[in-house]
Structures are given as C-alpha cells and as structure tokens.
N, C-alpha and C positions, 0 to 999 in steps of 0.2 A: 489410479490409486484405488486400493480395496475400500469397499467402507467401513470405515473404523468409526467406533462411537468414543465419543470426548469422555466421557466417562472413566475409559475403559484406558486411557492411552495417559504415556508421558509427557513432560513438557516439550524434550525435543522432538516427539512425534506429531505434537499441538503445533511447532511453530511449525514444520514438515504440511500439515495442512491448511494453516494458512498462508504458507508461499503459494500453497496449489490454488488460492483462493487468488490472489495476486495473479499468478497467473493466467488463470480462468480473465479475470478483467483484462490484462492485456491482449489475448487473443478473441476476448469478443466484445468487450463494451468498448463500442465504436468513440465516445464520449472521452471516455480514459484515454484510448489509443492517443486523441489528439493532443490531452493534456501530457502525454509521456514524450509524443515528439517534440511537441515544444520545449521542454525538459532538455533534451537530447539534441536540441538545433540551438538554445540559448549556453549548453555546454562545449558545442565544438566550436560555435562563435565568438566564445567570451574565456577566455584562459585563465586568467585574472581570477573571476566569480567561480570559475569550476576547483582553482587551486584555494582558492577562500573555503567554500562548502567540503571538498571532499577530503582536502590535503592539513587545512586549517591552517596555512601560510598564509598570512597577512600582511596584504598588499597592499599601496596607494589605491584606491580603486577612483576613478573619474567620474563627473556625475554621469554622466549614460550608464557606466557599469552598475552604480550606486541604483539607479531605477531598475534596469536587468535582474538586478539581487532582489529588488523586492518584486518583481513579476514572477522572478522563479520562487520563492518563497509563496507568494501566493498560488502558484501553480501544484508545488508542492502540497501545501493545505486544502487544495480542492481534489486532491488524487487521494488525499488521508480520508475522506468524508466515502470516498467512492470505497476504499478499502474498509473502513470504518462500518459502514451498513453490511460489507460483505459478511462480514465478521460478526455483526450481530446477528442479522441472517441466520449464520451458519449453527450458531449458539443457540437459539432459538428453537432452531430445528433440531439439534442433540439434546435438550429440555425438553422436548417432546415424548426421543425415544427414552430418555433416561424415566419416565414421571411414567411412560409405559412399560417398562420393563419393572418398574417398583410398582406394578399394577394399581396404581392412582389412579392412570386414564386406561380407560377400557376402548 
C-alpha cells in the first residue's frame, strides 16, 4: 500500500489502512498469531459458540461451551489491545506528519 497520510484520506480509505494494520499483526506478531489460532481451533471445535458469536443463534449452550465462550471472549479482548496499540501507533505517527506539514514541527 502507498503511503497515504490520514489527513489526507476518507473514512473508507481509513478503515482500508487499518485492515493493513491487522494484517501486518497476523503475519508477523508471533503473539497475535497464537491468540488468532486459538480463535480459529476453539471455532472449528465448538459449533454451538461459533453459531452464538457470528450467526447470533442462540443455543442451549453446556457448561464447557459456557467457559469456551468466555475464553474466546477473552481471547478476543487480548487480540483488541494488540490491534488497539497498532492503531494508536499508526495515529501518532500521522500526528507527526500532519503537525510537519502545517510546519509546527520542523
């Protein structure tokens, strides 16, 4: 992807660079990776919790699935914190160029 400045861009150009951002963590923060398969092993495992979360079909669910839902929820929330900082990050560093280009910082 070109480098575009946030400034300069749309919304759906904005969310266009933080998929890439997304992206970016799946293929290299090893950390992420693990909390995505577990993600993706507790989904093909659990039919039940995958039709609850993505389909919003609400099921009996048993207590094992019932602790499942809350490990993926929390797994969930620990992949937000990783995408989270990406995103500030990236903000931070468009603050930069924007605050140089309105020649603030030299």
């Amino acid at each position: 992807m070109e480098d575009m400045k946030l400034y300069d861009i749309d919304s759906g150009e904005l969310c266009e660079l933080i998929d890439s951002k997304r992206i970016e963590l799946r293929n290299k923060n090893e950390d992420y990776k693990k909390l995505r398969n577990q993600v993706c092993e507790i989904k093909e495992n659990y039919p039940n919790v995958l039709a609850l979360i993505e389909d919003n079909e609400v099921e009996n669910l048993n207590k094992e699935e019932c602790k499942i839902l809350q490990k993926l929820l929390s797994l969930y929330s620990r992949m937000m914190d990783y995408e989270d900082r990406e995103i500030f990050f990236l903000g931070a560093r468009e603050n930069y160029f924007y605050f140089k280009n309105l020649g603030i910082l030299k």
